[in-house]
N, C-alpha and C positions, 0 to 999 in steps of 0.2 A: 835153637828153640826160642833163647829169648827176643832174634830179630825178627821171627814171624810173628810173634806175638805184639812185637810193637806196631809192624806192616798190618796187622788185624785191628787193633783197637785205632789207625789209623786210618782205615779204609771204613771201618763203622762211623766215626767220628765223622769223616767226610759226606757219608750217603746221609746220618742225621742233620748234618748243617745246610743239605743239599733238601731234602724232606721239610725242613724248618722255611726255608726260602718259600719253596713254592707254596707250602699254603698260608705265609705270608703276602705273598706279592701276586697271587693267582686272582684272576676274575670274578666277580661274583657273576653268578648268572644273572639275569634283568630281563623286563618283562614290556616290553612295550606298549599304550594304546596307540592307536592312531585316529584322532577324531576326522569324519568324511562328513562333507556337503553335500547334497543333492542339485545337478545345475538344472535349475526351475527356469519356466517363464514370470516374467512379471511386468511391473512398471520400474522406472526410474526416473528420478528426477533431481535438477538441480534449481535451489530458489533463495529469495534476498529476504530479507525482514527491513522492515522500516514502520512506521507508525505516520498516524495522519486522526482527521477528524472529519465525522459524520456530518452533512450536510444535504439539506434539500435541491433536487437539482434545479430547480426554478425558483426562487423568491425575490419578491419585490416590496423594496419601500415605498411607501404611499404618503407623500409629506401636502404639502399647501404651497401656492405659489403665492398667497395673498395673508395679510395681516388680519389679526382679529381674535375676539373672545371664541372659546370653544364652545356653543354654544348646547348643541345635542350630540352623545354618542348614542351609536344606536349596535356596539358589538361590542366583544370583550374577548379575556385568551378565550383561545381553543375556540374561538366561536367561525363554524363556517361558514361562505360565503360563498358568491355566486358573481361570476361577471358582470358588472352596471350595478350592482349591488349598495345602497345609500347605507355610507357607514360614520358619519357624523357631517357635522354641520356648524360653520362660523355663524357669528353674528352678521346679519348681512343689512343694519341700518347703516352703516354709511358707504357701503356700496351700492345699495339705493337710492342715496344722496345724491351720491358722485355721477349716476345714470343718469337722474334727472337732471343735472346740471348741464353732461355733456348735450343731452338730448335740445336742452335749452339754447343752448350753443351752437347745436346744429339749425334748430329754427331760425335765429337769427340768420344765420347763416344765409340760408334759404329763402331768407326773406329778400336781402340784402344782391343776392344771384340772383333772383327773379328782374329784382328792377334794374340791375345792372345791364339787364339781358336785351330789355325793353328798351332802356333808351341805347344801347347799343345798335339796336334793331334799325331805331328812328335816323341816328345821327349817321349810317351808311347807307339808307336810303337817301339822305341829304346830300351825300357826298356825292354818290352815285351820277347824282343829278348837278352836281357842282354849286350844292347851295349852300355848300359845308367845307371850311377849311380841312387842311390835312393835319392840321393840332387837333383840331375837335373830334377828328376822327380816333386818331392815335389817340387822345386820350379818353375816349369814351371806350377803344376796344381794351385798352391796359387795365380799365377800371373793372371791365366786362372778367379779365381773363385772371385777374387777382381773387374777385370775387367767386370766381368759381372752385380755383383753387384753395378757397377760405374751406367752401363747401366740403370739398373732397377730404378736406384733416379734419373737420368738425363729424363728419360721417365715421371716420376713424376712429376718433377718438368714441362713440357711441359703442364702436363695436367690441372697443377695448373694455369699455366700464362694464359692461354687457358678459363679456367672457371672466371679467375678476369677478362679476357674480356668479356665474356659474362655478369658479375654483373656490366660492364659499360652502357650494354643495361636495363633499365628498365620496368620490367610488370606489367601489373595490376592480380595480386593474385585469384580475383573472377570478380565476376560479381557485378557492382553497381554502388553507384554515390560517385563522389569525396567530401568531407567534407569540408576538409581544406589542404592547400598545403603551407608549409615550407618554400620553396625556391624558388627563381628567378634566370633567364637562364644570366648565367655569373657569378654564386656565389658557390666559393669552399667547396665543402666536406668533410670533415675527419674523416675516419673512423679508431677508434682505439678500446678503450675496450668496446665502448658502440655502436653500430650504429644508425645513426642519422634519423631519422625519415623526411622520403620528402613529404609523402602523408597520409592521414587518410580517406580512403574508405569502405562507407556503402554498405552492402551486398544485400539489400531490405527493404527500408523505410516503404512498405505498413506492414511492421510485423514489430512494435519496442515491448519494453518491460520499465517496470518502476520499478526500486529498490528502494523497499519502505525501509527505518529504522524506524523498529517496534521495540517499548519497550518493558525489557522484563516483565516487570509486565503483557503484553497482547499476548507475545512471545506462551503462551501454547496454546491458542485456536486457533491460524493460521495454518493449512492444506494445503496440495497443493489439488486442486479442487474446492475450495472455492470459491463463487462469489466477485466481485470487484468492484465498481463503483467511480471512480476520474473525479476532473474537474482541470483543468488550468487557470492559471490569463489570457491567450489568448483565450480563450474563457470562461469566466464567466459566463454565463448561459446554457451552454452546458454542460451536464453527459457524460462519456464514461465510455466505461465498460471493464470488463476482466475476467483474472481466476488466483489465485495463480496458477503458475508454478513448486517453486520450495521456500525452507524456509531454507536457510543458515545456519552453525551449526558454524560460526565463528563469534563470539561476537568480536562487538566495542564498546569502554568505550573514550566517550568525555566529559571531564568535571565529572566523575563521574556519569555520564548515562552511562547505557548499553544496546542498542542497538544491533538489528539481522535482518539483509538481507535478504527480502521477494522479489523474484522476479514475480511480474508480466506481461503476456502474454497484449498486448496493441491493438487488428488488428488498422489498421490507411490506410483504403482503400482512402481515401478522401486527403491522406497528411497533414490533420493538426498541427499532433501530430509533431514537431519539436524535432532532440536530445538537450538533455540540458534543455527543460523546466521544472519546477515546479510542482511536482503533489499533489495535496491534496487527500488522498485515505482514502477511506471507504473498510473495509475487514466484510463482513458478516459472523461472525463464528458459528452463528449457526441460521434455517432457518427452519421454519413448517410452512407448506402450507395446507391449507381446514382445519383450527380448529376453536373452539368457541370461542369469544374471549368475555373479559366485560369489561367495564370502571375497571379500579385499586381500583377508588373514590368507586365502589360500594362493594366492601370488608370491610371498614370503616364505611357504616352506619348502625347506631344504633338505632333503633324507640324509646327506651327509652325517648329520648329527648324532641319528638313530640307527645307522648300518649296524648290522648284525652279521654275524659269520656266515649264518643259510643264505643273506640279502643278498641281491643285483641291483646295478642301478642302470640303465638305460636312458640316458642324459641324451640333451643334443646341443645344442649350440643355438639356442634362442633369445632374444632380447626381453620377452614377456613367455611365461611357459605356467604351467600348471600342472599337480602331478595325480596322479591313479597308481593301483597295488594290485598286482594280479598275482596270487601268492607269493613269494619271495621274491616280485620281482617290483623295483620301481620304474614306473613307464612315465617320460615327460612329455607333455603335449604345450606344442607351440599356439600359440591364442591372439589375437588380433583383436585389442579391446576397443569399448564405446567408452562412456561417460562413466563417470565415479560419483557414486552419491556417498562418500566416505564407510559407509560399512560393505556397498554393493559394489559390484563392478559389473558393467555390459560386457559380456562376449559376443563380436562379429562372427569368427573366426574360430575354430580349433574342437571344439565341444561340440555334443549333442544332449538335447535334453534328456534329463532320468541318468546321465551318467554321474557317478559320484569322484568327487575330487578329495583329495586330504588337503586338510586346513591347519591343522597341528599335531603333536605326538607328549605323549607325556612319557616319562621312565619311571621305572620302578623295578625293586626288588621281585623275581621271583617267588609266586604264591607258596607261603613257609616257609621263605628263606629268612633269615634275620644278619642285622647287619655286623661287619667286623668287629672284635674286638666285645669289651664290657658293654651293658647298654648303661645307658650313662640314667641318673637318677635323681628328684630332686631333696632325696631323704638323707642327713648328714648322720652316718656311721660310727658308734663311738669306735675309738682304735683298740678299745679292749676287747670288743666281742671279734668272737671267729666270723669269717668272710663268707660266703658261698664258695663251694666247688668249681674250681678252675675245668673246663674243658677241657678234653684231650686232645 
C-alpha cells in the first residue's frame, strides 16, 4: 500500500512538472503582415548635381581703341539697343587736329610726287636721246620713286587719323540690352595696351545659358543632349529646365578639386532667369522611360524568417530573385535587373506588370493574445499592499 502510494504521488509529480514545462517553453501563436508592391510601369533615372551660374549666351564688351574726354552718353542700364546704334561719344578735337595735319602731310606730299614726276619725265627723255648722263638719270628716278613712296605713307597715315575719328563715335556691336556701363559723360579714357571696357551688352536675355562646374568623378556620364533641371535661391520653388549644350575639355583644379565646364542651354521666355544668379543643377545622365519598376526593399526579402508551420517555400537557386504568396505557399521569381535609382529597381526579366511582390513582413502576437509572463508596468507597488491574481 504504501509503495503504490508513493509510485502515485510520483507519477502525478512527474505529469505536473511535465504540464509546468510545456506551457512554459510552448509557442506563442503569431500573426504575420506581409507588406506587397505592385510591379508598375514607370520612369527611372539616374543624375549628378553640381552648381554653376547664369549667363547670357551672347555678350559683348564695347570699349575705345582711341584716348579722350567722354564726351556724350547717349544710354544707360537696362537700356536697349539696336545694331549701329550711337551709344556715346569722345571728344574728338584733337582727332580733328591730328586729321588736318596728316592731311597736310599728305599734300605736301603730293606736291613734292608731282614735280618729282616731272622732271623724272624730262631727264629720261634726255637720256633716251643721250643728252643725259646715267647719274642724272639715276638720280632723278631715285628722287621720282622716294617721293612716291613719301606719298603712299602720308595717304596712310590720313586714313589712320580718319579711322581714330571714327573710334571717337561709339556703336553698339549687336543687338540687345545694356548690362552695366563703366563710365560717366566727362570722364577720361586711355587707351593703351589694354582697351578699356565702357559698355557690357546682352545680345538676348530670353536665351541665357548656365555654366555648370561638374566634378570629375561625375565628369564621364555628362553628354551634350542630356536633360536638365535647376532651381535658383530667387525663386525657390520654381524648377527650370534645359539640355547640356556643350561639355568643356578644359579642366579647373580649385583647391585640389577638379572641376569641368558643362554648359547649359536655359530659354527664359518670362525674364526671370537674371545673369549672375546661382544655379543648383540636376544633370540626368541616364533615363528609361515605360519599364517595370519594384521597391529595392523587395530584393532583400527573405521568407525564411517568417515560415510558419501551414508555410512552403518554393526557393530556386538565383543570383537576383523576388518573391509572391500564393496562399501558404512562397513562390521566388528569378529577375534580370536594369538600373537602380536607390528606392526603384528596373526589371528586364522575371515579372509582369499588376503582379504583386512582398517587400517585407512584420510579426506579431496573435489578435487577443497577450504576452508571457506579468505585463511589466511603470507604477512602483508598495510591498505592503496585496498583488493581483496570479493566472492559472
Amino acid at each position: 500500500m504504501k509503495k503504490s502510494l508513493i509510485t502515485l504521488i510520483v507519477v502525478i509529480a512527474a505529469a505536473a512538472i511535465g504540464c509546468a514545462i510545456y506551457f512554459l517553453v510552448r509557442h506563442k501563436p503569431h500573426h504575420v503582415t506581409y507588406n506587397t508592391a505592385v510591379v508598375e510601369r514607370g520612369s527611372i533615372s539616374n543624375s549628378i548635381t553640381a552648381t554653376g551660374t547664369i549667363e547670357p549666351i551672347t555678350q559683348v564688351e564695347v570699349g575705345t581703341q582711341v584716348s579722350g574726354i567722354v564726351n556724350k552718353i547717349y544710354v544707360d542700364y537696362n537700356s536697349i539697343v539696336k545694331k549701329g546704334q550711337v551709344i556715346a561719344e569722345l571728344d574728338k578735337e584733337n582727332l580733328l587736329n591730328e586729321l588736318a595735319s596728316r592731311k597736310s602731310n599728305m599734300n605736301s606730299a603730293q606736291s613734292e610726287f608731282d614735280y618729282q614726276q616731272k622732271l623724272y619725265n624730262r631727264v629720261k627723255e634726255l637720256h633716251d636721246k643721250h643728252l643725259a648722263s646715267d647719274e642724272e638719270y639715276d638720280q632723278a628716278l631715285y628722287n621720282y620713286t622716294r617721293s612716291k613712296n613719301s606719298l603712299e605713307i602720308a595717304k596712310v597715315e590720313v586714313r589712320k587719323a580718319q579711322t581714330n575719328l571714327g573710334y571717337a563715335t561709339i556703336y553698339s556691336p549687336i543687338n540687345g540690352v545694356v548690362l552695366s556701363k563703366a563710365v560717366e559723360q566727362g570722364q577720361t579714357v586711355a587707351s593703351s595696351f589694354n582697351t578699356p571696357t565702357l559698355f557690357l551688352i546682352a545680345e538676348d536675355l530670353t536665351q541665357m545659358r548656365v555654366v555648370a562646374d561638374v566634378d570629375e568623378a561625375d565628369i564621364g556620364g555628362v553628354a551634350e543632349g542630356q536633360r536638365v533641371s535647376f532651381t535658383v535661391d530667387a525663386y525657390p520653388q520654381e524648377i527650370f529646365n534645359g539640355k547640356v549644350v556643350q561639355v568643356r575639355q578644359e579642366a579647373t583644379t580649385t583647391n585640389n578639386v577638379v572641376t569641368y565646364e558643362v554648359v547649359i542651354n536655359a530659354p527664359n521666355d518670362d525674364l526671370k532667369l537674371k545673369p549672375g544668379l546661382t544655379a543648383s543643377v540636376t544633370i540626368y545622365t541616364v533615363e528609361h522611360d515605360s519599364v517595370l519598376l519594384v521597391p529595392a526593399k523587395a530584393l532583400k526579402f527573405d521568407p525564411a524568417a517568417y515560415i510558419g508551420p501551414l508555410d512552403t517555400i518554393e526557393d530556386i537557386k538565383a543570383r537576383q530573385k523576388v518573391w509572391t504568396r500564393e496562399g501558404n505557399k512562397f513562390i521566388a521569381l528569378e529577375v534580370m535587373l536594369g538600373m537602380s535609382s536607390g528606392s526603384h529597381v528596373e526589371v528586364i526579366e522575371g515579372v509582369t506588370e499588376g503582379m504583386r511582390v512582398i517587400t517585407d513582413a512584420t510579426q506579431g502576437l496573435m489578435p487577443g493574445e497577450e504576452a508571457d509572463g506579468e505585463q511589466n508596468t511603470q507604477t512602483e507597488r508598495s510591498p505592503f499592499m496585496p498583488g493581483p491574481r496570479k493566472r492559472k
